[in-house]
PADO-170139 format. One record per residue (C-alpha): residue in three letters; x, y, z. Coordinates in Angstrom, 2 decimals. Example, Ala and Ser with C-alpha at 12.3 -4.5 7.8 and 13.67 -1.06 7.14 Angstrom:
! PADO-170139
{'ALA', {12.30, -4.50, 7.80}}
{'SER', {13.67, -1.06, 7.14}}
! end
This chain:
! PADO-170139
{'UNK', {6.42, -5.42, 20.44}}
{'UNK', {3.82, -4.84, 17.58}}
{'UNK', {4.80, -8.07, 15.90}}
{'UNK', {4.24, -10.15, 19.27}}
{'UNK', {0.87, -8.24, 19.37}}
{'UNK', {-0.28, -8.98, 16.12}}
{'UNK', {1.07, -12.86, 16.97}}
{'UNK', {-0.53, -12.88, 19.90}}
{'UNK', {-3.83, -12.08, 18.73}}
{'UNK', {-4.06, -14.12, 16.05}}
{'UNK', {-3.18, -16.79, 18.09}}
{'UNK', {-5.69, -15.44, 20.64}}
{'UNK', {-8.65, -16.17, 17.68}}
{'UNK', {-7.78, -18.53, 15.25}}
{'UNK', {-9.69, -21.84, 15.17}}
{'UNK', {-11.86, -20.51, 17.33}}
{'UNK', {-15.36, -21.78, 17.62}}
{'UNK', {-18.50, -19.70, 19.04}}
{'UNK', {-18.62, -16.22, 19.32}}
{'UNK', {-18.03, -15.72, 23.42}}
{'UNK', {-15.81, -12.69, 21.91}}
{'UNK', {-14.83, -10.99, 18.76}}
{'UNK', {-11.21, -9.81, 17.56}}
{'UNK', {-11.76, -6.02, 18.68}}
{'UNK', {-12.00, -7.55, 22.26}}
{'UNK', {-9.10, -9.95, 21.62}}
{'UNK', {-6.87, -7.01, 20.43}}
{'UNK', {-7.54, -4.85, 23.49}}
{'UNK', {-7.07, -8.01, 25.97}}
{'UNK', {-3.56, -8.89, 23.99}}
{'UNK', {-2.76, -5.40, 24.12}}
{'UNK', {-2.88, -5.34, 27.99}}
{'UNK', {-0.71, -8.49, 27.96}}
{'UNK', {1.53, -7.90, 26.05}}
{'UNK', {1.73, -4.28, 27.75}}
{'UNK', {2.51, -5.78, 30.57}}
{'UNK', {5.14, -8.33, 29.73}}
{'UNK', {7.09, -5.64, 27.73}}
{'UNK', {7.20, -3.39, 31.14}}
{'UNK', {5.09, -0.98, 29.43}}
{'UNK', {2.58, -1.33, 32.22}}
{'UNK', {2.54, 2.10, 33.22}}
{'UNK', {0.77, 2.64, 30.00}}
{'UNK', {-2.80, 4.88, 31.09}}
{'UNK', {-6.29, 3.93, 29.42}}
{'UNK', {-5.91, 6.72, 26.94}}
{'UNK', {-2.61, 5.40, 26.09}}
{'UNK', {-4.03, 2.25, 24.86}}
{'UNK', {-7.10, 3.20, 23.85}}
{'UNK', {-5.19, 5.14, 20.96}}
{'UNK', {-2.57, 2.04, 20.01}}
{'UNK', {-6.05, -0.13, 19.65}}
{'UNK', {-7.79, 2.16, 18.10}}
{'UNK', {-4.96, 2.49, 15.44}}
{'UNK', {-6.58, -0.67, 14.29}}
{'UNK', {-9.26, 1.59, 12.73}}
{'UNK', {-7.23, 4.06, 10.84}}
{'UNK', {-5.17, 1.65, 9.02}}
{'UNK', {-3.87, 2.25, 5.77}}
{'UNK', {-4.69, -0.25, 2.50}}
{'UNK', {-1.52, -1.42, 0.86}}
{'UNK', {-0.98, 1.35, -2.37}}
{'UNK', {-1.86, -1.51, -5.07}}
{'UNK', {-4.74, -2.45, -3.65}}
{'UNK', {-7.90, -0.39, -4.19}}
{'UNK', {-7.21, -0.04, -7.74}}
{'UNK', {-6.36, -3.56, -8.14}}
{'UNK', {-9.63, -4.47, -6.28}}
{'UNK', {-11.60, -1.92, -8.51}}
{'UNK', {-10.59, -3.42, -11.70}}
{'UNK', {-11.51, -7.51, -10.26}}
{'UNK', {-14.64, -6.14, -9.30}}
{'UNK', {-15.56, -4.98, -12.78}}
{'UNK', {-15.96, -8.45, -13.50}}
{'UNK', {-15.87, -10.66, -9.97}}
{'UNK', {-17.97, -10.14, -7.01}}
{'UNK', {-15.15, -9.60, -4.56}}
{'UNK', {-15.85, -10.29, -0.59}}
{'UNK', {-13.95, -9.41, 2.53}}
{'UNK', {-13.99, -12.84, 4.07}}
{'UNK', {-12.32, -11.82, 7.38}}
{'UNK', {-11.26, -12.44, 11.17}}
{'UNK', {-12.21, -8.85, 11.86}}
{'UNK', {-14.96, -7.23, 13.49}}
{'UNK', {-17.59, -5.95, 10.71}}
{'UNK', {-16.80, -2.12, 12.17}}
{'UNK', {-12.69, -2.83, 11.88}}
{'UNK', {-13.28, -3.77, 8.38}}
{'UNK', {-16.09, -0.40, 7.55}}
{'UNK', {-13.78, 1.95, 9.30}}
{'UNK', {-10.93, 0.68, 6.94}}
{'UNK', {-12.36, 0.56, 4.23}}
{'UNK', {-14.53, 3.79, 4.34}}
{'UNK', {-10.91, 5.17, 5.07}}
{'UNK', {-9.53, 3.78, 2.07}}
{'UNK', {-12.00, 4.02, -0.94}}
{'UNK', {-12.43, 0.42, -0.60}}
{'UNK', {-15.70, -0.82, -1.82}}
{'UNK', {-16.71, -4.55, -1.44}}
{'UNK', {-19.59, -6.77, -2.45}}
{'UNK', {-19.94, -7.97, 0.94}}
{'UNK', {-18.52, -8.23, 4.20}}
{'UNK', {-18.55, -11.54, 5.54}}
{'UNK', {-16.72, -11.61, 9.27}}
{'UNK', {-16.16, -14.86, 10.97}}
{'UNK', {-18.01, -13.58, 13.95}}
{'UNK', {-21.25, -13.19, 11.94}}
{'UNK', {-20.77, -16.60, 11.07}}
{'UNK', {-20.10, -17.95, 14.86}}
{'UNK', {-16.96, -19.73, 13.79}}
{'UNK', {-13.23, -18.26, 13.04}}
{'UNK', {-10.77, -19.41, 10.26}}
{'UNK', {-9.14, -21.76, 10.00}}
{'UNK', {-12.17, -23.93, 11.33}}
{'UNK', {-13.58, -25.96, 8.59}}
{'UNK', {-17.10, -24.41, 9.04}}
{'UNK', {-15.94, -20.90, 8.49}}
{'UNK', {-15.06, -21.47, 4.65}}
{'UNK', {-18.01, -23.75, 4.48}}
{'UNK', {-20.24, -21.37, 5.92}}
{'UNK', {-18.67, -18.52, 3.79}}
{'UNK', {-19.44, -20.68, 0.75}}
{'UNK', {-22.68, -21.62, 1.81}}
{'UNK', {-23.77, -17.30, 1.82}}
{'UNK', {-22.37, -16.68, -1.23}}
{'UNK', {-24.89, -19.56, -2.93}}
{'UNK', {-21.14, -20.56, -4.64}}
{'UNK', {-19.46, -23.87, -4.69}}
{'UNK', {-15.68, -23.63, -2.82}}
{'UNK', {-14.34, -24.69, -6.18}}
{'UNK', {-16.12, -21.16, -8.21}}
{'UNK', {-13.90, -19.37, -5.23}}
{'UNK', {-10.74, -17.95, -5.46}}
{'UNK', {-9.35, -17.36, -1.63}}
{'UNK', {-7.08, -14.09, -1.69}}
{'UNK', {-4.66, -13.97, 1.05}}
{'UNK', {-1.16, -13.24, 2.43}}
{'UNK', {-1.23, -15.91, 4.96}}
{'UNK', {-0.19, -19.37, 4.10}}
{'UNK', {-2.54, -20.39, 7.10}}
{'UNK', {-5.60, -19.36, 5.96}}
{'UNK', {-4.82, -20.28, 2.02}}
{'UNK', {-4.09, -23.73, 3.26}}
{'UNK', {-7.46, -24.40, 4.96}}
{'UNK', {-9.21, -22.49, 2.53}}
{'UNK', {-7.63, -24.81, -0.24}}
{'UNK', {-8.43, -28.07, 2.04}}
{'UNK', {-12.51, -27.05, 1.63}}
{'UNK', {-11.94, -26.80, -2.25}}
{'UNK', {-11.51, -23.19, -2.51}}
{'UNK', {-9.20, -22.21, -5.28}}
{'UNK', {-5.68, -20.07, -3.87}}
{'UNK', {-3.74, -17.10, -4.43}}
{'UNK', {-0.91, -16.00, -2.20}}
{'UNK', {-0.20, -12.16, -2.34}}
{'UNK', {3.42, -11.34, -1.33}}
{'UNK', {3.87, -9.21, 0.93}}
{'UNK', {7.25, -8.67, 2.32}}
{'UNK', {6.85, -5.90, 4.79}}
{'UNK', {3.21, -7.15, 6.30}}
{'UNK', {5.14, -7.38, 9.05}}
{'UNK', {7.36, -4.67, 9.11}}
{'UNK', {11.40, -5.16, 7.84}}
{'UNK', {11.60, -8.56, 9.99}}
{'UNK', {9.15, -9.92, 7.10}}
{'UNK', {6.45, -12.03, 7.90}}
{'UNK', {6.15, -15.37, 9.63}}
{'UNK', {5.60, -17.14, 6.18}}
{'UNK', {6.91, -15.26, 3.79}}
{'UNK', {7.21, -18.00, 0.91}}
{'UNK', {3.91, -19.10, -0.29}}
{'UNK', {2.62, -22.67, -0.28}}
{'UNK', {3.74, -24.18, -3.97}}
{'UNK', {0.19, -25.80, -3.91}}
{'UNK', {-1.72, -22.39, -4.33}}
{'UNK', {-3.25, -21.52, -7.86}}
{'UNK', {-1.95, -18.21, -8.62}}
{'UNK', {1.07, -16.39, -6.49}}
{'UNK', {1.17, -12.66, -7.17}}
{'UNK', {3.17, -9.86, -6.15}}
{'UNK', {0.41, -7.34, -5.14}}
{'UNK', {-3.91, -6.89, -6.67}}
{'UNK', {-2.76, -4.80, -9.87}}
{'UNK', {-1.05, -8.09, -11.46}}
{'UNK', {-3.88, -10.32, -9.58}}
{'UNK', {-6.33, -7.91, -11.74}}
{'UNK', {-4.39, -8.76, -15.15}}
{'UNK', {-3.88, -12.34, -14.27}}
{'UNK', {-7.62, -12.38, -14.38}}
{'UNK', {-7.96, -10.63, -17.37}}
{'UNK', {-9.44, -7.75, -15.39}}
! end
């Protein structure tokens, strides 16, 4: 059920132009849906308040912060997300996670993998897509990230989606670097 919930709102907000809603709305409406069609409808507000609000309180992958610490040492790293601004401060206030910048597809109007959102992400950093290096576990995003000249690196990460793996687990052979987690990312930069 979590899986088809996580589908389910992605596919609920990718590609998405305009911002009639943002993914904190999209994860409560999916929730209700998916709720439903499980036969968990019974479920009370409080009930679902607290799955969606698990969102918040998530935990970073153990390789990460340090890994992240060490790139930014010498790279200005960004969260270039789907998320809501407040999903990604919550997180990352949880965490230890410090970025350069937040930049969330629904300040920019426009969600991945829409053209304009790596354009526009581009664009705010005063960077070329080519001085970029697009970080992500998802083949989706890498690949239109790539197709707007931004430089690639898949992260593996086999349990993303719990022990079913994830939808894509083998990355695209056209990305620039393919790591195993940010601590080698961080020495494959020289960081």
């Amino acid at each position: 059920m979590t899986n088809e919930y996580r589908r389910r709102s992605l596919g609920a907000i990718v590609n998405q132009l305009g911002p009639r809603f943002n993914f904190d709305d999209v994860h409560r409406d999916q929730l209700d849906r998916v709720a439903t069609d499980f036969g968990l409808g019974a479920l009370t507000k409080e009930d679902r308040d607290e799955i969606w609000r698990a969102w918040f309180v998530l935990d970073a992958w153990p390789d990460f912060v340090p890994g992240l610490d060490r790139l930014r040492v010498k790279y200005p790293c960004v969260s270039f997300t789907l998320l809501t601004p407040r999903l990604v401060i919550d997180v990352s206030r949880r965490n230890g996670i410090t970025w350069d910048c937040i930049i969330s597809c629904e300040m920019l109007g426009v969600y991945k993998v829409r053209p304009e959102a790596y354009q526009g992400t581009a664009k705010l950093l005063q960077l070329k897509p080519a001085e970029i290096l697009m970080v992500a576990c998802h083949n989706f995003d890498l690949d239109a990230a790539r197709k707007e000249g931004f430089k690639t690196c898949f992260v593996k990460r086999p349990l993303e989606w719990g022990p079913a793996g994830p939808p894509d687990p083998t990355p695209n052979p056209a990305c620039d670097l393919v790591v195993d987690g940010f601590e080698e990312l961080a020495a494959r930069m020289s960081c």
